[in-house]
N, C-alpha and C positions, 0 to 999 in steps of 0.2 A: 483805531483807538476807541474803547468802550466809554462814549462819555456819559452810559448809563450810570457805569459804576464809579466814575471820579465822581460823579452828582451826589450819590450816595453816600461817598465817602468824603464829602464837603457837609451834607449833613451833618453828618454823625461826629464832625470836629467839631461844629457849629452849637452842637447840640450840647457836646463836652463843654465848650468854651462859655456857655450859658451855665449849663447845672454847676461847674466851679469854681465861675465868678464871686471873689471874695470869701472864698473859703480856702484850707487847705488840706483838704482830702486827697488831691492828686498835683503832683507837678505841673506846670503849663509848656508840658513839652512829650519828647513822644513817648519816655518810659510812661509816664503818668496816662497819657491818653491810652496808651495800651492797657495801662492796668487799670483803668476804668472801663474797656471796653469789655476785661475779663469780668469783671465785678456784675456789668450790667447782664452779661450774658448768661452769669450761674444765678441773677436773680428771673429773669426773664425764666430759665427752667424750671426754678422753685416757686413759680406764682400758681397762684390758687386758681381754679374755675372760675371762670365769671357768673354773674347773679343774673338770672332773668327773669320775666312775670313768670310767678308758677311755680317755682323750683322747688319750694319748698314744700308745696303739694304734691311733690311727685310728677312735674312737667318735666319729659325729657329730651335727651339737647335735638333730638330730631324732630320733635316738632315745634322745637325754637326757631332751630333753622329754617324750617319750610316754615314758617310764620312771616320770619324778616324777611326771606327771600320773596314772597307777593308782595309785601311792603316795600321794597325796592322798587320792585318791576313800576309796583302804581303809584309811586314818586314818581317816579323818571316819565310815565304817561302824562301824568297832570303838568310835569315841566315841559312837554312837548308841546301842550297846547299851547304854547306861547309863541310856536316856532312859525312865523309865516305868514303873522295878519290872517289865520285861520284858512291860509292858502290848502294846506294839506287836512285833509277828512281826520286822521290819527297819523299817530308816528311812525304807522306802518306803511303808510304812502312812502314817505322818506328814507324808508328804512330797505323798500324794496328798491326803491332807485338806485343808492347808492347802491346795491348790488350787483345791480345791472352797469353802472359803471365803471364798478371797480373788478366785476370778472368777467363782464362783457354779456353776450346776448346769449342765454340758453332758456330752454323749453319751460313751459309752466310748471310741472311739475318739477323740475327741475330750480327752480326760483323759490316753487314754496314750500319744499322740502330743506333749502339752503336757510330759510328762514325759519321754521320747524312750527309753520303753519299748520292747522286744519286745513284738506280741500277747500271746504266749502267756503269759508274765510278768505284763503287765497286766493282764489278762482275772483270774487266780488274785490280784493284789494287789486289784482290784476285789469280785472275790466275798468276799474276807477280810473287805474293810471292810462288807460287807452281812450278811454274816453275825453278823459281833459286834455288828449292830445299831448301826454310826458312821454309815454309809451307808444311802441307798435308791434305788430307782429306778423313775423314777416317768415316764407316758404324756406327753407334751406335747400342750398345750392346741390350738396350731398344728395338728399333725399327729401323728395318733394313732397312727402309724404308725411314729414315733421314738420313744427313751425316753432320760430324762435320767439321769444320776445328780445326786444331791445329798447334801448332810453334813446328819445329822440333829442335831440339840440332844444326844444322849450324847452322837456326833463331837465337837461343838462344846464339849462341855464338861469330854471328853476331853481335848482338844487346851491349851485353859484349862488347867485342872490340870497340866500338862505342860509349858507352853509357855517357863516359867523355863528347865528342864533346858534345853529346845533351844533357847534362844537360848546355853545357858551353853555348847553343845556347837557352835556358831557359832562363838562369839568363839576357844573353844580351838584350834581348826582353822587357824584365822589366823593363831594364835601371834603370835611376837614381830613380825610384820610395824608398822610405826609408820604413818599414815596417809596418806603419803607413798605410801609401798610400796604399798599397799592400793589407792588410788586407781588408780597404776599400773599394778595387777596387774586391776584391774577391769577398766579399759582394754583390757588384752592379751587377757585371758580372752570379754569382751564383743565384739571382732572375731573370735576364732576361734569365738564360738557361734554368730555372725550366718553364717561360712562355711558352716559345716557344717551348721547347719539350713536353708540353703537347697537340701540336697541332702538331706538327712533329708524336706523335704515334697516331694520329688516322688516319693519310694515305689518308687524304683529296687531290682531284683531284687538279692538281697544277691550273686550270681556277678559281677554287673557291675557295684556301686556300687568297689569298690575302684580301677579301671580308666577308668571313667569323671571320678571326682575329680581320679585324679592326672592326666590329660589333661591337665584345665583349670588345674592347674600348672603346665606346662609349655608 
């Protein structure tokens, strides 16, 4: 059973049953909700651009977009400093454990490329975590010649103890989005990660990945 979408479509009764309280635009039943759902859908088509700083000078919507988008990113940074009695250095300690967690032990590069780290940044988030003893790294069985990392039981229970905060520093990031939105924005956010990681793994020289991408826009 999808109880994404009954949640959705509890919403969107919820939502009916609000805008036509006490009026009578539409029945309170299900021809009515239907034909409010069509009404809302052909206005939802017919709405205007949204307004952003700038617009009217000639700001355009791509460098809106990448405006909001680091504005996000350093929200969501400065919510993390909350996370852990200042246990964790950044939310990239956290961020790399739960990886290690949840897909288990692989190679450095391998870890900061899943994270779509700088080497050099990585390589120092890595060492942090083996140092405070979250992390280790250890010979692989296969070939002795590779080495893993992996999260060790503090990591793990590190992350435990912590893990309310970060979910609670989740949800606030989200803000007042409703699940509509969300899904949405999942949507939008998950095509442009599939773009652009598809050009993040081929390891293009950073002089020539700017030049290269936009090409293949146009």
């Amino acid at each position: 059973m999808n109880f994404d979408l009954i949640k959705a479509v509890v919403e969107l009764v919820q939502q009916f049953m609000e805008q036509n309280e006490g009026k009578t635009l539409y029945s309170n039943d299900l021809q009515g909700f239907t034909e409010w759902m069509n009404a809302s859908s052909k206005s939802d088509s017919e709405s205007k651009d949204p307004d952003w700083t700038g617009k009217e000078s000639g700001r355009s919507s791509d460098s809106i977009i990448n405006t909001l988008l680091i504005r996000m990113g350093r929200y969501a940074k400065t919510y993390s400093r909350s996370i852990g009695n200042s246990a964790f250095s950044s939310q990239d300690d956290f961020i790399y454990l739960i990886s290690l967690k949840n897909l288990g032990a692989m190679t450095k590069m391998e870890l900061i490329r899943h994270n779509v780290s700088e080497k050099s940044s990585g390589i120092l988030i890595i060492n942090r975590l083996i140092r405070n003893g979250w992390a280790e790294q250890t010979v692989s069985q296969k070939d002795k010649r590779i080495k893993h990392i992996q999260i060790t039981e503090k990591g793990l229970s590190l992350l435990d103890a912590h893990m309310d905060e970060i979910r609670k520093a989740s949800r606030v990031v989200v803000g007042n989005l409703n699940h509509s939105e969300q899904m949405l924005l999942i949507a939008i956010l998950s095509k442009l990660d599939e773009f652009h990681d598809s050009f993040y793994r081929m390891n293009i020289e950073a002089i020539d990945l700017l030049d290269i991408v936009y090409k293949r826009l146009n």
